[in-house]
C-alpha positions as CSV (number, residue, x, y, z in Angstrom):
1,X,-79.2,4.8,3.6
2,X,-76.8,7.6,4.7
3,X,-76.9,6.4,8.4
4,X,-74.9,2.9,7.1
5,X,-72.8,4.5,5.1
6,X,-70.1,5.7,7.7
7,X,-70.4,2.4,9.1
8,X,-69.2,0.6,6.2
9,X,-66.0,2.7,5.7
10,X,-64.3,1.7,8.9
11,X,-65.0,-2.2,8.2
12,X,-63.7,-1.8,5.0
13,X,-60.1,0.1,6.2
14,X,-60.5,-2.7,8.7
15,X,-60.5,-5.4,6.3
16,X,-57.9,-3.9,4.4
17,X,-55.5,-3.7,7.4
18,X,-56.2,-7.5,8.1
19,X,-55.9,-8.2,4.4
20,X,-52.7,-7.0,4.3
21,X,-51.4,-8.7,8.0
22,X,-52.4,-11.5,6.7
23,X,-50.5,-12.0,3.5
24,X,-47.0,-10.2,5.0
25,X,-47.6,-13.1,7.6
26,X,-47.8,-15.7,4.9
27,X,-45.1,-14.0,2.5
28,X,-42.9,-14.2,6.4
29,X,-43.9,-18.1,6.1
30,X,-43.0,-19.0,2.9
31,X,-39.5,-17.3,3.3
32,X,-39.0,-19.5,6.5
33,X,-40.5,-22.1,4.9
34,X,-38.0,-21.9,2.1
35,X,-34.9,-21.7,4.4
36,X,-35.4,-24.4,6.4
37,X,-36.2,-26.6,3.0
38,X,-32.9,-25.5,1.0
39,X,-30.5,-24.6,4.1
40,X,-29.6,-28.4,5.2
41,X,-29.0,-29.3,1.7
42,X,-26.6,-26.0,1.7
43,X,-25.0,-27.5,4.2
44,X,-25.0,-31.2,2.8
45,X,-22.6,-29.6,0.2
46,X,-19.9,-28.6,2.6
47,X,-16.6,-30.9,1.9
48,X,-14.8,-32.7,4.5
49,X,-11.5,-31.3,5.1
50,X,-9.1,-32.8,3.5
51,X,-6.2,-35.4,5.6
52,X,-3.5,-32.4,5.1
53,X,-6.2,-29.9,6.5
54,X,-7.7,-32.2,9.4
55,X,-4.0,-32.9,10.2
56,X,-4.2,-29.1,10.4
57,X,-7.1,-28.8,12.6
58,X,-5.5,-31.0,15.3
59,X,-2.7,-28.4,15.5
60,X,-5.0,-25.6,15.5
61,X,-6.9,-26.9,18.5
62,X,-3.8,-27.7,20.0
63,X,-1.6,-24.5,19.6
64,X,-4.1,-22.1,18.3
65,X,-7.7,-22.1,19.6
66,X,-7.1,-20.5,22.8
67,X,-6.2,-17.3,21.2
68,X,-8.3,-17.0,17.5
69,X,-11.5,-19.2,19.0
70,X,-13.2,-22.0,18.5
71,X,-13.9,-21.5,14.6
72,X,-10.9,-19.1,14.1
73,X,-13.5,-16.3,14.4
74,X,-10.9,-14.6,17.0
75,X,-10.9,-13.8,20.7
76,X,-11.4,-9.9,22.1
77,X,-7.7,-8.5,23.2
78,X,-6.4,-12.2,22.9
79,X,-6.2,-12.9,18.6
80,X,-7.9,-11.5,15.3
81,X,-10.1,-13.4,13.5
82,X,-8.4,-15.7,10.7
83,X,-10.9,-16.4,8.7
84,X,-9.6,-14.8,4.9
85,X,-6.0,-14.4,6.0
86,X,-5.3,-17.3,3.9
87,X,-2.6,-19.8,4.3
88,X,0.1,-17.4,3.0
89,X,-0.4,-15.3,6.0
90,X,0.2,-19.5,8.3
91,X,3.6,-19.5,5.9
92,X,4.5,-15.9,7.0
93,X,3.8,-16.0,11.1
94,X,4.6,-19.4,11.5
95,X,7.6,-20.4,9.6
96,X,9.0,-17.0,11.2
97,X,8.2,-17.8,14.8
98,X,6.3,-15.2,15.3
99,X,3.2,-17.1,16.1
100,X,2.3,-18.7,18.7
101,X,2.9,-14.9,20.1
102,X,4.5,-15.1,23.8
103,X,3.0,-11.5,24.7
104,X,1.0,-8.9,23.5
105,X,3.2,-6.0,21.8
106,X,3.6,-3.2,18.8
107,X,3.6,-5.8,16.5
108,X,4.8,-9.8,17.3
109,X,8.6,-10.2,16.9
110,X,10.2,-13.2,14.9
111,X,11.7,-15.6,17.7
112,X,12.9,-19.3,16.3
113,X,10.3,-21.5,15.2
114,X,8.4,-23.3,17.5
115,X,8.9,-26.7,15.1
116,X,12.2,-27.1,13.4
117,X,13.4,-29.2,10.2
118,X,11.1,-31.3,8.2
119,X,8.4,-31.0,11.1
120,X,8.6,-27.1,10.6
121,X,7.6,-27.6,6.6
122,X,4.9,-30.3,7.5
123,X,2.9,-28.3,10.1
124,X,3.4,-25.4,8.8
125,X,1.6,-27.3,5.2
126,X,-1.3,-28.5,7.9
127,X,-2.0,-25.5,9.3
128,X,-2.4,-23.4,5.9
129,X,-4.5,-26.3,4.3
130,X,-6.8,-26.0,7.3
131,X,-6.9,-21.7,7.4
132,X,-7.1,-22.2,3.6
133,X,-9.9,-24.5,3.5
134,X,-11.8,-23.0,6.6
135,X,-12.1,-19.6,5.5
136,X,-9.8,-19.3,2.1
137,X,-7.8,-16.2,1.2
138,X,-4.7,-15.3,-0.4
139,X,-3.0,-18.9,-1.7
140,X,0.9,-19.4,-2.1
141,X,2.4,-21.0,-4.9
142,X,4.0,-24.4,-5.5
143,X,7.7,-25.1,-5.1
144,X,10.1,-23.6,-2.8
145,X,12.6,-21.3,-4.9
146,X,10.0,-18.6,-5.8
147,X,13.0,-15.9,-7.2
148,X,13.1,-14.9,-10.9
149,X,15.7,-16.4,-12.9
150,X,15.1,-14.3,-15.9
151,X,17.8,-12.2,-17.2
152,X,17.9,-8.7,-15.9
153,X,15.4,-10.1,-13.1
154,X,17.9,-8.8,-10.6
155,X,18.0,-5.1,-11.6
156,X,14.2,-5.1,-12.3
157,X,13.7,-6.2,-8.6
158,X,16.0,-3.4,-7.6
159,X,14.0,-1.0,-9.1
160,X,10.7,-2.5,-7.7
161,X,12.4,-2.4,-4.0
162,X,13.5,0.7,-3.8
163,X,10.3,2.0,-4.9
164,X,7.8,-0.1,-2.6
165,X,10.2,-1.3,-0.1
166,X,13.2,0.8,0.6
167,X,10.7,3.5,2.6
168,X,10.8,0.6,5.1
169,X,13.3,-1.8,4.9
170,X,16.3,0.2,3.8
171,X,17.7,0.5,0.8
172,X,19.8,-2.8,1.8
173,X,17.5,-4.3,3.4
174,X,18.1,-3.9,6.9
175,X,15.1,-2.9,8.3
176,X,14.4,0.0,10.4
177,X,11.9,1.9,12.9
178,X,8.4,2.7,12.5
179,X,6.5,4.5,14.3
180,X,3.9,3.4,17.3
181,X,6.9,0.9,18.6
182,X,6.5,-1.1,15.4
183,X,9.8,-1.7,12.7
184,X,10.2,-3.2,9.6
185,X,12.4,-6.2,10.5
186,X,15.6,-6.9,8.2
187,X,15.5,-9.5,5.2
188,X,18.7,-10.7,5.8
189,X,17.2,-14.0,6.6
190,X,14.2,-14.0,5.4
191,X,13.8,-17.1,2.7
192,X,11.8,-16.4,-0.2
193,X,8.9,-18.2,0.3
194,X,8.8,-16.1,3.8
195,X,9.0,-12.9,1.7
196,X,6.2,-14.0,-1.3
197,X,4.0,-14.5,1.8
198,X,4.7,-11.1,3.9
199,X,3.8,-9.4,0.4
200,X,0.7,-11.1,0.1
201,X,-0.5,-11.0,3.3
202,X,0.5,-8.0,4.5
203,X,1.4,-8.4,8.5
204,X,1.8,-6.0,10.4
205,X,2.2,-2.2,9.5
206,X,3.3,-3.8,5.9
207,X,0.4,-2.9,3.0
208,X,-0.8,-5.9,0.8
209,X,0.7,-6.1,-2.5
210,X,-1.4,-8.3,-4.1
211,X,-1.4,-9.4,-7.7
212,X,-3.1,-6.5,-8.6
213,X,-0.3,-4.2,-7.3
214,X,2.3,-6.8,-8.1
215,X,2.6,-9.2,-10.7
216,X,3.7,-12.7,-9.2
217,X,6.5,-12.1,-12.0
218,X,7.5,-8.7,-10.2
219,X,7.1,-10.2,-6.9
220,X,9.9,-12.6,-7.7
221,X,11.9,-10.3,-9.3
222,X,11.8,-8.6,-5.9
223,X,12.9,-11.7,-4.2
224,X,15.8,-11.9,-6.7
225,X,17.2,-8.6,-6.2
226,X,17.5,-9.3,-2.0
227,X,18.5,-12.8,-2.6
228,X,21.4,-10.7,-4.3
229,X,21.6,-8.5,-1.8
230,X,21.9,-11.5,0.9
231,X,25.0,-13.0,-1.1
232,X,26.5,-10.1,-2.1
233,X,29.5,-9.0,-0.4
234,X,30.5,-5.4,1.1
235,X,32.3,-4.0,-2.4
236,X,33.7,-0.7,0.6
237,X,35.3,-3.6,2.5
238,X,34.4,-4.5,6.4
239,X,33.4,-1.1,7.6
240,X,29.9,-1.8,5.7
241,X,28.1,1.1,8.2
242,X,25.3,-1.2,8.7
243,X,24.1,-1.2,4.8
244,X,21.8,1.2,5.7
245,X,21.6,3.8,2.3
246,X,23.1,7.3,1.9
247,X,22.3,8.2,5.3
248,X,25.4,6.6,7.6
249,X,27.5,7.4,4.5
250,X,27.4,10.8,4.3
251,X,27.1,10.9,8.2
252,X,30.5,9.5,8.2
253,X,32.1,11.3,5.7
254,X,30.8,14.8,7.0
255,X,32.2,13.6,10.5
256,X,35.4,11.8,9.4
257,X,36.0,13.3,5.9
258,X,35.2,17.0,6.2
259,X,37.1,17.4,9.7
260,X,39.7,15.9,8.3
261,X,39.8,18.0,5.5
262,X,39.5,21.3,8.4
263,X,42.4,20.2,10.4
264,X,44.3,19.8,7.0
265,X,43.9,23.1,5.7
266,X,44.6,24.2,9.2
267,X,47.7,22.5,9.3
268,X,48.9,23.6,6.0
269,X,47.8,27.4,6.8
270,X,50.3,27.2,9.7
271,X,53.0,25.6,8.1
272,X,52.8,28.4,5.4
């Protein structure tokens, strides 16, 4: 009796150890059993595109596919991936020109559109329905006059600019330098739809202020406030000194106002 007793403990660790092979193999099984049962009808679910979207597609593949890829997945030193830009961040290069990019630089550079017109609006519409639809993201909303018409919308806006924007863009709006070769470009042009999509999507060196930093409300109230600046005239009269802020101001009267004041005094003195 005790000579078969050592025997018996190494068959019995031995059937353990193929006892428990056996059922990770089967629980392995079942997993990949499972998959391949439930992943085609996964993908049976998948939508066609719509006919803005494939309308979309076509552009893409022509204009697009040589820099972001195949399945907009992006191409190493070429394009990022666009898959979750969304189609406000189509509105935003596109509408501006500054995609397709001519080079590589700091940051891509608006240029005139590569469409113009009505076919500008339309391709731009494909091209968003088909980012939006491929790999969603941030969504812009309908109509094309996106400012707030409220009462006191204007001076709310002003007060939102200066405190997210004017670090950037100027207290006027004219842009300015940033650093790595980047700048903030000036909004002197920029439509409002072009603006609601910058702020959503962030290009760039700009931060995302989505609608958990800003409302859409205080995102047009934004807009309204540098559509005011855009029509508003120059109250100081043709020497404007760029509409930069404080800064050219006070550079100017510190060289023009204070000198003048010096050689006054100096004059005066002598007279006396």
């Amino acid at each position: 009796m005790t000579s078969q007793t050592p025997s018996r403990r190494p068959r019995s660790r031995a059937r353990r150890r193929l006892g428990s092979s056996v059922r990770l193999l089967a629980a392995l099984a079942l997993a990949g059993f499972l998959y391949t049962a439930f992943a085609p009808g996964l993908a049976a679910q998948d939508q066609p595109l719509s006919p803005t979207a494939a309308e979309g597609e076509e552009l893409y593949q022509r204009n697009c596919i040589s820099c972001h890829g195949r399945n907009a997945d992006g191409v190493e030193d070429r394009g990022p991936s666009l898959v979750g830009v969304g189609e406000a961040a189509v509105e935003f290069q596109v509408s501006t020109g500054r995609m397709p990019m001519t080079r590589q630089e700091a940051q891509a550079q608006a240029k005139p559109p590569k469409w113009q017109g009505e076919e500008l609006e339309r391709n731009v519409a494909a091209l968003s329905a088909y980012i939006q639809e491929l790999g969603g993201g941030p969504q812009m909303p309908a109509g094309t006059d996106l400012a707030e018409s409220a009462e006191g919308a204007v001076a709310r806006g002003g007060e939102l600019y200066r405190i997210n924007c004017s670090s950037c863009h100027a207290y006027s709006g004219g842009g300015g330098a940033l650093s790595s070769g980047a700048s903030a470009p000036s909004l002197a042009e920029a439509t409002d739809r072009q603006i609601y999509a910058a702020m959503l999507s962030g290009p760039q060196n700009m931060p995302v202020f989505g609608d958990n930093q800003l409302t859409p409300e205080e995102k047009a109230e934004v807009i309204a406030f540098i559509q005011h600046l855009q029509e508003d005239g120059d109250p100081g009269g043709v020497f404007n000194l760029g509409r930069f802020g404080p800064t050219t101001e006070g550079l100017a009267i510190f060289l023009v106002g204070i000198v003048a004041v010096v050689f006054a005094t100096l004059w005066i003195a002598g007279k006396s």
